[in-house]
N, C-alpha and C positions, 0 to 999 in steps of 0.2 A: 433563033439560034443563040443571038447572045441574052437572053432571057435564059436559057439554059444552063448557061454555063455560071450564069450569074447564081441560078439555084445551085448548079454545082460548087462553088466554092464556099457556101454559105454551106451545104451540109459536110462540108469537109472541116470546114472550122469549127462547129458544133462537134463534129464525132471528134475532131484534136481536142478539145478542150477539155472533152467527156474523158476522154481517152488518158490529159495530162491528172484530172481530177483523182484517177485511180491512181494513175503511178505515185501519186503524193500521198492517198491513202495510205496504198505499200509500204510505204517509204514507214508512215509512222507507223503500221500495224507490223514493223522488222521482218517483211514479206519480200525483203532486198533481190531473191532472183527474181520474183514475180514483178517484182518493180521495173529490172532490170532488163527483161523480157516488152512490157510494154512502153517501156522510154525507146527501146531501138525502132517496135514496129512503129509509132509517133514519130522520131524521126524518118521513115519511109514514106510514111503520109505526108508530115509535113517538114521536110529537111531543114528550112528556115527556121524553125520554132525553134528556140533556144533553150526553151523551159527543159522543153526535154533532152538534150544534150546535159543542162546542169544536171538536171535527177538522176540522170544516168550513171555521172560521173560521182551522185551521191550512192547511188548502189554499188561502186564497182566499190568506192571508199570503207563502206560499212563491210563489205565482203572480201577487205585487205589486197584490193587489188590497185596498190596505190600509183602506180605508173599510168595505167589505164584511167583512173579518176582524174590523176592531175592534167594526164590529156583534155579530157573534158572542162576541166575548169581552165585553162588557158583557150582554151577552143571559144567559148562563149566569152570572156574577155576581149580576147583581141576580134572581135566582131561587134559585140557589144559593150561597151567598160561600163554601162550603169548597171552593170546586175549586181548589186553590192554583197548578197549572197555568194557568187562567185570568189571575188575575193577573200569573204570569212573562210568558207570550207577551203580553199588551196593553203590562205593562212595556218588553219588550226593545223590542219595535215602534217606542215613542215615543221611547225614548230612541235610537234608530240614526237616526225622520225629527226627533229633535232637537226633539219637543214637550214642554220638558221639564217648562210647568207643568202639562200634565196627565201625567205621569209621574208628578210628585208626589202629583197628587190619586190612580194607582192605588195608589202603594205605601201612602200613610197607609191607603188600604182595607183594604190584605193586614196592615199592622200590625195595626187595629183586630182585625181577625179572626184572626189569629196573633198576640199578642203576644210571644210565647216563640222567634220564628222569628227568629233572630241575623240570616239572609241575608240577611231581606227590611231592617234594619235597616240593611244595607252597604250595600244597593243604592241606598237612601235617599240615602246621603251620597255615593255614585258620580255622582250628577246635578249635585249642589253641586262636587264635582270637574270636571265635563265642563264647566260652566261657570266655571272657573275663581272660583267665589266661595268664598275662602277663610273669609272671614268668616261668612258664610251657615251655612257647613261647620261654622266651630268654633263657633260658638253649639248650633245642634244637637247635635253631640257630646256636649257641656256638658250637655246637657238631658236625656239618655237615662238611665235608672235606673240604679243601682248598679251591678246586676247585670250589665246589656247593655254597658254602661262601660267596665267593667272586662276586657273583650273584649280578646285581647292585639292586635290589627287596631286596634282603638278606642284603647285608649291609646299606641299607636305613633303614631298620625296626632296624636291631639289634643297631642305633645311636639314634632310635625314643626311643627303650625301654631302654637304657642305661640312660636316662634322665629320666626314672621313679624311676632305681634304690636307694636305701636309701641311703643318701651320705652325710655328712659333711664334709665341707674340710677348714680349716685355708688357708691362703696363702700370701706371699708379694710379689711385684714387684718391682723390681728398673731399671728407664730408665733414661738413657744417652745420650745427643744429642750435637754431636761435630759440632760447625760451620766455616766454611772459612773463613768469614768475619772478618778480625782487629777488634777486642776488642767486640767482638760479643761471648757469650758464657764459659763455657759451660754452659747446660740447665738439671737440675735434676728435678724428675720427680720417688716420691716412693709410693705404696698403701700397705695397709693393707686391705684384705677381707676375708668375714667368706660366705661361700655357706651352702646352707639345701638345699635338696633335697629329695622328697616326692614322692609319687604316683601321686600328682596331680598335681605337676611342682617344682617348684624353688624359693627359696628369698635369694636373695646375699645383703649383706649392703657391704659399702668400703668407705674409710677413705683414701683421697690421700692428701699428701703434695709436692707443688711446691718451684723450686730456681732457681733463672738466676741470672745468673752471667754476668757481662761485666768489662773489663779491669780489671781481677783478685778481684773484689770485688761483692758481693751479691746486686742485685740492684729491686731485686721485689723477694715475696713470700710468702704464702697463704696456704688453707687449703679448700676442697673440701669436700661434703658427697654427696653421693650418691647411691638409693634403686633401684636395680632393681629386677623383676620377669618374668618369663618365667611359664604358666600354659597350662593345654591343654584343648581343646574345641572340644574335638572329634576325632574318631578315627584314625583319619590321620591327626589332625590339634591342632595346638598351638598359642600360640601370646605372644608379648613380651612387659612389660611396665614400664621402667625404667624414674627415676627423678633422678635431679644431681643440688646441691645448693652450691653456696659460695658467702661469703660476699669482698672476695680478688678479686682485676683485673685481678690478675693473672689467674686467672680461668673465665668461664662463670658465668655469675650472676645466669641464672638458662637453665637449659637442660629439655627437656620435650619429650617422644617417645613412641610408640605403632606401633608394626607389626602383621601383620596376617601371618600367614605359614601355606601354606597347600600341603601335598603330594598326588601325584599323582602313578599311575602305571608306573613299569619300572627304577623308579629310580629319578622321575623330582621332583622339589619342588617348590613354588612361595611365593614372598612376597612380602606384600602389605602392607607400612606405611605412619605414619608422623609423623616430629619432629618440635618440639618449641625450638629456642633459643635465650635469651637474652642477648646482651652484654651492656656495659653501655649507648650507646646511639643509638641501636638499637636493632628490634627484627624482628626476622628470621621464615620461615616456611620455611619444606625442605617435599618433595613429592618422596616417597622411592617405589624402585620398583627392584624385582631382580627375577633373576630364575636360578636354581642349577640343575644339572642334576650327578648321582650316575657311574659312569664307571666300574663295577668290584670296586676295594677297592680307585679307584679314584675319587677325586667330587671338579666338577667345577662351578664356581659361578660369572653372572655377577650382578654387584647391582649398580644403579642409584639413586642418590638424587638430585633431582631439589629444590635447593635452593632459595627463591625469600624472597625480601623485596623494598617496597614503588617501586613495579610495573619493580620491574629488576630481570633478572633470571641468578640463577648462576650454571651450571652443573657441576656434578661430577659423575664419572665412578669409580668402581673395580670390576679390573677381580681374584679371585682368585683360586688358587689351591692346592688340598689335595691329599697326600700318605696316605690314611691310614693301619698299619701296625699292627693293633690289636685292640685294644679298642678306644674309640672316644677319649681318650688321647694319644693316640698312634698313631703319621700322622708326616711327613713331609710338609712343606707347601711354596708354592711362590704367589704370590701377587704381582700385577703391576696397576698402577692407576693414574688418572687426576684428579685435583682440589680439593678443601677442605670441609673434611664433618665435620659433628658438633663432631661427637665421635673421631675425627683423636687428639691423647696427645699429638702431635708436639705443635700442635694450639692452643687448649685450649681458655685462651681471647684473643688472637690475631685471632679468627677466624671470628670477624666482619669487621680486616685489609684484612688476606688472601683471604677470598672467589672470591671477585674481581682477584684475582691475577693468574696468571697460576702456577700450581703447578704440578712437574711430579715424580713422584716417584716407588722405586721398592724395594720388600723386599723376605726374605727367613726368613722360621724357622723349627724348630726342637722342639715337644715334644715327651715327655717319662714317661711312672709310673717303677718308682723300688720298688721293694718289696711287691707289692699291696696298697701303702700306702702314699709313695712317689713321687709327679707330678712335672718334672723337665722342664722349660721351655726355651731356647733360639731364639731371634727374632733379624735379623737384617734388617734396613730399611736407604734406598739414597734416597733422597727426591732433588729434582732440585726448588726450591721456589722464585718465585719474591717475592722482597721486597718492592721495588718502582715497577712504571712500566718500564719494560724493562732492570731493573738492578735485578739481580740473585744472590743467594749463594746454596750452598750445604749443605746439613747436614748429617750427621751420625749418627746412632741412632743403640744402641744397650738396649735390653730388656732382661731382668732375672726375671726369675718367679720359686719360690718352693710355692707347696703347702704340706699337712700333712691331706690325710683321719684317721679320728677317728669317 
């Protein structure tokens, strides 16, 4: 007798399993009633199998019968929470008819019961997306462990939304640039800037003044203004457009640039520009191209400006790199590079001499926020720079930056 029954439950569980193998067939040959139909009889057979309870609740879904489905998907959760299928399809459901506080309430479930599960993590903050609450968003972000954080997807967003936050910040700079060269130097170099920062992007003004020095006495110096903006143009994309004017040699006559940025999945980013620059007896176009990619709380950046004027082309390369170690103020950073771009403060108006010229150079820095309020900055930079062709000097450049959130 129980040799019997023992055969009996064995060929019951073979015909359920035969049984669930169709309904999954169904399922992808979009046979939804026929699916529909042998997910109930599988449940008569075997009421405990869940599989078929989920299929079901995938047939009633695919045939918009979404009440009935999300029945079913809660049914096989609250019996079983590792069906992690379960949770995707009740997810996708609410979030397509746009229920999205209980979307939230499924994913924190799939959290609790996965927490190691990165997806269900994104999927999280995909809802705070759909509703456009950016805030909502970065707070969460904020709040996820170290580990899930550090997600190159996660610290990609949490530097996109950080540039939305409300921000004012005063700040000055002062740069120093030591030269090898006999009676060459030194070379000062201070700005005054006030950043806004908005929901909708950014407008920085700055006020720099220049001084060169040669054989212990001041022999050129000037006065620069210049507006930049940073806006965004969609939900993963921005552009940059700044102008830079002065009436002094020591400086460009005028600066002129626009970049497109747009992120991508995973962590990558691209950009796509051009700049205008004019020195006193020439003018410049540079064709700007780079791509960043997010490593965990690391981000590396190569960026190319092809340079040309009256049909000559001048390259230039940087490769740079980021620690970052808490907020997008907060990173270590090194940088290594070839030839002269329009933004490079070494240059300034000597950059219709250098671009012609080889120039190799490599830097490191370090910033900081103290107190919430406080933006401390240090940058040092070796630059290898022809001056003539084939004769060289070195420079040393050291940069100091405070700024003051209010």
């Amino acid at each position: 007798m129980a040799l019997f029954a023992i055969q009996t439950l064995t060929a019951q569980k073979i015909n359920s399993d035969s049984l669930l193998l169709k309904v999954i067939d169904d399922i992808k040959q979009e046979s939804y009633q026929s699916a529909i139909q042998k997910a109930r009889l599988g449940i008569k057979i075997a009421p405990d199998y869940l599989d078929f309870h989920l299929f079901l609740g995938r047939g009633f879904e695919m045939t918009q019968q979404k009440d009935s489905a999300a029945y079913y998907y809660k049914y096989v959760i609250e019996r079983n929470p590792v069906y992690k299928d379960a949770f995707i399809y009740l997810f996708n459901m609410q979030v397509a008819d746009k229920q999205y506080d209980e979307a939230h309430k499924t994913i924190d479930q799939a959290i609790t019961q996965y927490p190691q599960e990165r997806d269900f993590y994104l999927k999280k903050r995909s809802v705070y997306q759909l509703q456009s609450d950016d805030v909502g968003e970065y707070a969460y972000l904020q709040s996820l462990s170290p580990d899930i954080k550090a997600d190159s997807e996660v610290q990609q967003r949490l530097y996109y939304l950080e540039l939305k936050n409300k921000n004012d910040r005063l700040g000055v700079f002062y740069s120093l640039t030591a030269i090898d060269r006999d009676n060459v130097g030194p070379w000062h170099l201070g700005s005054i800037q006030y950043v806004r920062e908005r929901s909708w992007g950014s407008l920085i003004g700055r006020f720099s003044y220049a001084n060169r020095f040669s054989s212990g006495s001041s022999v050129l110096d000037g006065v620069q203004y210049e507006l930049e903006s940073y806006f965004f143009t969609g939900k993963k994309s921005y552009s940059y457009v700044g102008a830079a004017y002065s009436d002094d040699i020591i400086f460009q006559k005028w600066r002129l640039g626009y970049s497109y940025y747009q992120n991508f999945n995973k962590g990558w980013e691209t950009e796509l520009g051009i700049r205008y620059t004019k020195v006193p007896d020439e003018d410049f176009e540079g064709y700007v191209g780079g791509i960043g990619k997010y490593f965990g709380p690391y981000w590396i950046n190569l960026r190319h400006i092809m340079n040309t004027s009256s049909g000559q082309y001048y390259p230039t390369f940087t490769l740079t790199g980021r620690l970052y170690t808490g907020t997008r103020f907060d990173y270590y950073s090194v940088a290594m590079g070839f030839g002269t771009q329009p933004e490079d403060p070494i240059a300034l108006g000597l950059f219709g001499q250098r671009v012609s010229l080889d120039s190799y150079r490599i830097g490191a820095g370090y910033n900081k926020i103290f107190a919430q309020k406080y933006f401390f900055g240090v940058n040092f930079n070796y630059n290898n720079q022809e001056f003539l062709r084939n004769r060289t000097q070195n420079e040393f450049e050291i940069t100091l930056s405070l700024q003051y959130k209010f």
